[in-house]
C-alpha positions in Angstrom: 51.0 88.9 48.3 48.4 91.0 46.4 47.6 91.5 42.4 50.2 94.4 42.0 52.8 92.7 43.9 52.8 89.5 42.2 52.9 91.6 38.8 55.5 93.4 39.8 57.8 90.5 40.8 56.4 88.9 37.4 58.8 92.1 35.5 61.5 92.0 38.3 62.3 88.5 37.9 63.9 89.2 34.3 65.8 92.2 35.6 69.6 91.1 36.8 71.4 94.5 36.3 71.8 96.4 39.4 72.0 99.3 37.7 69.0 98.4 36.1 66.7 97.4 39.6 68.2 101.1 40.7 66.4 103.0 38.0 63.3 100.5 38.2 63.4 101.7 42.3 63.4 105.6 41.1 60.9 105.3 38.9 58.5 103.3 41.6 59.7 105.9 44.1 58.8 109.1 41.4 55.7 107.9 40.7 54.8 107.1 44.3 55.6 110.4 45.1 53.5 111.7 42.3 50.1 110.3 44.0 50.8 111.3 47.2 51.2 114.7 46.5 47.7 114.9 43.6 46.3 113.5 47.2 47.2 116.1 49.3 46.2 118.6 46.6 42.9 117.0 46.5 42.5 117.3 50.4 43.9 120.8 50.1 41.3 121.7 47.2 38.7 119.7 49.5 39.2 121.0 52.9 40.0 124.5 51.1 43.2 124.8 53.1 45.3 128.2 52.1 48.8 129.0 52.7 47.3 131.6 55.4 46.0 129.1 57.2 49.2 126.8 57.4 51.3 129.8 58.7 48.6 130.0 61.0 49.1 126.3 62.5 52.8 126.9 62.5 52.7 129.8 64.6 49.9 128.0 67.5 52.3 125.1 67.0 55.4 127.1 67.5 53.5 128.4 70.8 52.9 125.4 71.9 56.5 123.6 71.3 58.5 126.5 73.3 
């Protein structure tokens, strides 16, 4: 196991509540979900990707899939 992990069991192992693990799992799940998407607007701002350009894709890969 890595750093983080080992942490994180080091908090969990005090937790017994179910209810308790269930909010711990939305919040890791929130703020997981919360990176990935300041990633992808990173890459967006990056690669200068525009909503033009996605409706573009769609349509060559609606094209392609019929």
């Amino acid at each position: 196991m890595n750093n983080a992990q080992l942490e994180v069991l080091k908090v969990l192992q005090h937790v017994k509540d179910e209810k308790d693990i269930a909010e711990i799992k939305s919040l890791l799940i929130a703020w997981l979900s919360d990176k990935v998407v300041r990633s992808a607007d990173a890459a967006f701002d990056e690669k200068a990707y525009t909503t033009e350009l996605f409706e573009a894709w769609k349509k060559e890969h609606s094209r392609k899939s019929a």
